[in-house]
C-alpha positions as CSV (number, residue, x, y, z in Angstrom):
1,X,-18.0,0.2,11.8
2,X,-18.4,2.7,14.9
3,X,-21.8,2.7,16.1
4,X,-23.4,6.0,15.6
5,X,-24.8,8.0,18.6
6,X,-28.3,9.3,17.2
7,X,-28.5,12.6,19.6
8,X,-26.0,14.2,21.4
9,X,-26.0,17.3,24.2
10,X,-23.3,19.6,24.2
11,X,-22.5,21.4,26.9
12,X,-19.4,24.1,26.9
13,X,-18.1,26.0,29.7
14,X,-17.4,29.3,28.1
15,X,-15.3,30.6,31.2
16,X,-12.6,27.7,30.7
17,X,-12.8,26.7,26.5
18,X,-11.6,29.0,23.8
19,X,-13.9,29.5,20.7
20,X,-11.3,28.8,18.6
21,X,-11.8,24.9,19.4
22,X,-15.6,24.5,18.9
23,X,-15.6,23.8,15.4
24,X,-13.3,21.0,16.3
25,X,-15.3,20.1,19.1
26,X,-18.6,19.9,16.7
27,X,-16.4,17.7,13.6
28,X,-15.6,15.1,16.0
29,X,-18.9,15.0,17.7
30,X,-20.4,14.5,14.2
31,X,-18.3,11.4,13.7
32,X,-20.8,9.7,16.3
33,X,-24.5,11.2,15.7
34,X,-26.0,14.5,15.3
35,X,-25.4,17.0,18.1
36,X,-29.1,18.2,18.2
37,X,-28.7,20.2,21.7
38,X,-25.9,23.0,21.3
39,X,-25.3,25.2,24.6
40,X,-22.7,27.9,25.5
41,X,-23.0,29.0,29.6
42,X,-21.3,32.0,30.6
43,X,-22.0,36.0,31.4
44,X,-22.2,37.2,28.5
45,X,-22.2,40.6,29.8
46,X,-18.2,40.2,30.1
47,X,-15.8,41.8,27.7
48,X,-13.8,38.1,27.7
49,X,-16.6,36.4,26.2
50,X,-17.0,38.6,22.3
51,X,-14.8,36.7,20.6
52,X,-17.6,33.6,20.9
53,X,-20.3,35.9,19.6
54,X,-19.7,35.0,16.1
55,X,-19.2,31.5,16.7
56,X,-22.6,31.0,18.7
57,X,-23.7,32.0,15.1
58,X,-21.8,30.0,13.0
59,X,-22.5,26.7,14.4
60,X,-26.1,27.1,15.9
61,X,-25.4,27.5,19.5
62,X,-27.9,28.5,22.2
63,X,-25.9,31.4,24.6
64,X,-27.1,30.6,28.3
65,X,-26.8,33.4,30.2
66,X,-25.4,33.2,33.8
67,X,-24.5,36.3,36.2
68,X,-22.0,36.2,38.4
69,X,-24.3,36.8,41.7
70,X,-20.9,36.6,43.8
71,X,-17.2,36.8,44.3
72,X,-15.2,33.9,44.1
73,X,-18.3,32.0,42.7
74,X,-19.4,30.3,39.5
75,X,-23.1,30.4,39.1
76,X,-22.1,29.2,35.5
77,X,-20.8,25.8,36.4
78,X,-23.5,25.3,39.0
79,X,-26.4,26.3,36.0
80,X,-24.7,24.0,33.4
81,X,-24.8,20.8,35.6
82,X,-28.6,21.6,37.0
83,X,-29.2,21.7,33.0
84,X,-27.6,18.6,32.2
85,X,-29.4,16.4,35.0
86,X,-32.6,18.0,33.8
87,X,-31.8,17.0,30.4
88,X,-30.8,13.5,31.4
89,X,-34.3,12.7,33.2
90,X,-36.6,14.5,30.3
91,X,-34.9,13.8,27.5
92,X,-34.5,10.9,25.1
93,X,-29.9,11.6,24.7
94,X,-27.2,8.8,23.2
95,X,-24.4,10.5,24.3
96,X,-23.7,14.0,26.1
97,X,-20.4,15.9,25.5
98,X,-18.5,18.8,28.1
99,X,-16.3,21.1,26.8
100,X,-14.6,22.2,30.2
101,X,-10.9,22.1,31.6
102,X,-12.9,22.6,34.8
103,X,-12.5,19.2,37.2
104,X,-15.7,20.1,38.8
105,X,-17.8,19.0,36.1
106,X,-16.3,15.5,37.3
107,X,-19.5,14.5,39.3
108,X,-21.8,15.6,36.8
109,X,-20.2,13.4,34.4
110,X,-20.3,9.9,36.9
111,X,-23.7,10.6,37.4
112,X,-24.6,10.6,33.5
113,X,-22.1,8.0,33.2
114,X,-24.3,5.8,36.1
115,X,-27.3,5.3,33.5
116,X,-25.0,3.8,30.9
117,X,-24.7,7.1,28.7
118,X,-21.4,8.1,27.1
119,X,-19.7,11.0,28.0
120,X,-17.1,13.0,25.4
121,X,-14.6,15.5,27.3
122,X,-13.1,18.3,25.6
123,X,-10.3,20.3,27.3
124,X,-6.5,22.1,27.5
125,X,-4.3,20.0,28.5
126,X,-4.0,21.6,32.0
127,X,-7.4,19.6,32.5
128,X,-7.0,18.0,35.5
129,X,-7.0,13.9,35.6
130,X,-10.0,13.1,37.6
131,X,-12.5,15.1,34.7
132,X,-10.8,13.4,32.2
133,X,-10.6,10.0,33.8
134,X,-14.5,10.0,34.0
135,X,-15.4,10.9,30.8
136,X,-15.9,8.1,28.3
137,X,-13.6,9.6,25.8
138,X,-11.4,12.9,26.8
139,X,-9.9,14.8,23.8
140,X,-7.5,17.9,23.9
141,X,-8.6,20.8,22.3
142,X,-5.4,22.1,21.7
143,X,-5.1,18.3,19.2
144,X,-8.6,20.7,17.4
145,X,-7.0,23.7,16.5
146,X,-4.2,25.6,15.2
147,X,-1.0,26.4,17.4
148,X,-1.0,30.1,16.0
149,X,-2.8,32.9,18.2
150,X,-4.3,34.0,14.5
151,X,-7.8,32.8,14.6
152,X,-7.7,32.9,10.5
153,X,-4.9,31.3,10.0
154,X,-4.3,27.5,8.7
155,X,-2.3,25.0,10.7
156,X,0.4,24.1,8.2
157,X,0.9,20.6,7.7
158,X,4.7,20.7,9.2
159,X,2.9,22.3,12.5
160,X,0.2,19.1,12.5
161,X,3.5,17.0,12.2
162,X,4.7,18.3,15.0
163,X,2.0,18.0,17.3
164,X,2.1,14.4,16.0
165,X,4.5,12.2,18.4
166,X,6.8,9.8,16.4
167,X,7.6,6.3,17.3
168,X,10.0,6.8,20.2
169,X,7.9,9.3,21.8
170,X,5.3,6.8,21.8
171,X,6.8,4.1,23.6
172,X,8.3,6.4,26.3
173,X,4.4,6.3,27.2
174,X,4.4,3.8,29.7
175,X,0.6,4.3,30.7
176,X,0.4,4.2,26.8
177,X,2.2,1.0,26.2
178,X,0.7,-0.6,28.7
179,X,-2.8,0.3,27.8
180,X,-2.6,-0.6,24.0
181,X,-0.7,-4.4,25.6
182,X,-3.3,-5.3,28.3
183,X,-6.0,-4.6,25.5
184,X,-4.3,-6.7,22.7
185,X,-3.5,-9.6,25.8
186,X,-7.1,-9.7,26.7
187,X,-8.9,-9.6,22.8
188,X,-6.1,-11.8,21.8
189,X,-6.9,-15.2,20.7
190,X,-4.7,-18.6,20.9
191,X,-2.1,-17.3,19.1
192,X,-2.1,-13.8,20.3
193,X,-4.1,-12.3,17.4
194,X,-6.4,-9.3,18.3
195,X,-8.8,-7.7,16.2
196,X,-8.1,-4.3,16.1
197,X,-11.7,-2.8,16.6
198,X,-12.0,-5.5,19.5
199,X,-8.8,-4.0,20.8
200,X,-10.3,-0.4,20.3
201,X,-13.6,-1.6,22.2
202,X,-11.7,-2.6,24.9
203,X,-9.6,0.3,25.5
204,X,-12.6,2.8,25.2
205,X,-14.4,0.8,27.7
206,X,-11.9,0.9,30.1
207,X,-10.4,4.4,29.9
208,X,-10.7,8.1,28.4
209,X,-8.3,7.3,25.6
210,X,-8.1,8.8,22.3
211,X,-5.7,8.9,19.4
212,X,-6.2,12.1,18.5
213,X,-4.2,13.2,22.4
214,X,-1.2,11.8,19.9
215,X,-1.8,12.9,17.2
216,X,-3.4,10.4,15.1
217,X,-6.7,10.3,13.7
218,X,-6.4,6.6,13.8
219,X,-6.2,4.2,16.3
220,X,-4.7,1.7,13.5
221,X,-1.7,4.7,12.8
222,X,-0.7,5.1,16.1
223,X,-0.5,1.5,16.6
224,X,1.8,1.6,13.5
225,X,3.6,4.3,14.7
226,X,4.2,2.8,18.3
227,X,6.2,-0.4,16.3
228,X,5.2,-2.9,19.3
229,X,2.4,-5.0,17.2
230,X,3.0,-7.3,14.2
231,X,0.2,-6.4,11.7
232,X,-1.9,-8.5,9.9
233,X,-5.0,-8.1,7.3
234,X,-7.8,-9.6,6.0
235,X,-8.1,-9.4,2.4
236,X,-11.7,-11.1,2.8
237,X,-13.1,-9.2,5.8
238,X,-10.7,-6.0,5.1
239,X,-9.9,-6.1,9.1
240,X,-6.5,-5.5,11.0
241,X,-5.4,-7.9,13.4
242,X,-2.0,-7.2,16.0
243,X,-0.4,-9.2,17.7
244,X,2.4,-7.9,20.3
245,X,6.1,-8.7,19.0
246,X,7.1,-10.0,22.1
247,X,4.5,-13.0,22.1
248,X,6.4,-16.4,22.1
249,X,3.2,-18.8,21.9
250,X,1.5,-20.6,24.6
């Protein structure tokens, strides 16, 4: 059972996130705790920023206001980490979340990761690596929202199917592959068994991973999917056990 985060900060960098992914931002936050600290930075003041107007209402967010005092600049970035290290030494947080494809949030994010706090990352996919690398789990926010340009439109379910990577696609993954192995080959026991959410624990420990990059809710689908593991189940404890397919015994 995934351990629930009681309270969770939110932080989004309005300059470099489009509204159009924080209600899938919010829905996957809500899978670990309550987000109880909602923020939005930018200069509101600019014409680029009225399409989050109406979110900001929607979903209980707190505009911070930020000014561009110079050219080439951004007083935003530099307000939203002062405000997260405040909020880290005054109040009582489980988990803090950046929605940013901006990689100097990266510092920001060791430090809160240095007291043992988790740290979600939300971003495009043009995010660079190092942001993504330090957060504790690092989702796409193009994998939270519709392809179309329509805000009002539905994703159809062909278009979530094709955002979804099949088998093959999978296992030309090498960092994938050899992620999901190394995690099975360390939980495993004597005869190469892994629990799956032992296998999950390890993987999140280790690295920014999340299934939802591939386009799986699940890690248990993807693993599936990928067609390296034998699968096994538990009819008592209802668990999923792997195993990788090229294990020959001890």
């Amino acid at each position: 059972m995934r351990k629930k985060e009681d309270h969770i900060a939110l932080f989004i960098d309005c300059d470099n996130i489009s509204h159009r992914s924080i209600e899938g931002i919010i829905n996957e936050l809500s899978k670990y705790g309550v987000v109880n600290i909602r923020q939005a930075y930018g200069n509101w003041t600019k014409e680029n920023l009225k399409n989050w107007e109406d979110k900001l209402l929607e979903f209980a967010i707190k505009p911070i206001q930020q000014f561009d005092y110079s050219k080439n600049k951004n007083a935003t970035d530099i307000l939203m980490t002062i405000d997260a290290i405040d909020l880290l030494h005054t109040k009582d947080i489980d988990a803090f979340a950046f929605a940013t494809s901006d990689s100097d949030f990266t510092p920001v994010v060791m430090r809160v990761q240095a007291e043992g706090i988790k740290v979600f990352g939300f971003g495009e996919k043009k995010t660079p690596k190092p942001f993504m690398a330090a957060c504790s789990q690092f989702i796409f926010t193009e994998n939270l929202m519709g392809n179309t340009e329509d805000e009002n439109s539905v994703e159809t379910p062909v278009q979530k199917e094709q955002r979804r990577k099949n088998g093959k696609q999978l296992r030309q993954d090498s960092w994938l592959v050899n992620l999901l192995r190394t995690a099975v080959e360390q939980t495993a026991d004597d005869y190469g068994w892994a629990n799956l959410s032992e296998v999950g624990q390890y993987i999140n420990n280790k690295s920014s991973f999340s299934p939802l990059n591939y386009g799986y809710k699940k890690l248990s689908s993807l693993i599936k999917e990928i067609d390296l593991f034998d699968v096994a189940y538990d009819d008592v404890s209802k668990q999923m056990s792997i195993r990788d397919k090229r294990w020959k015994g001890q």
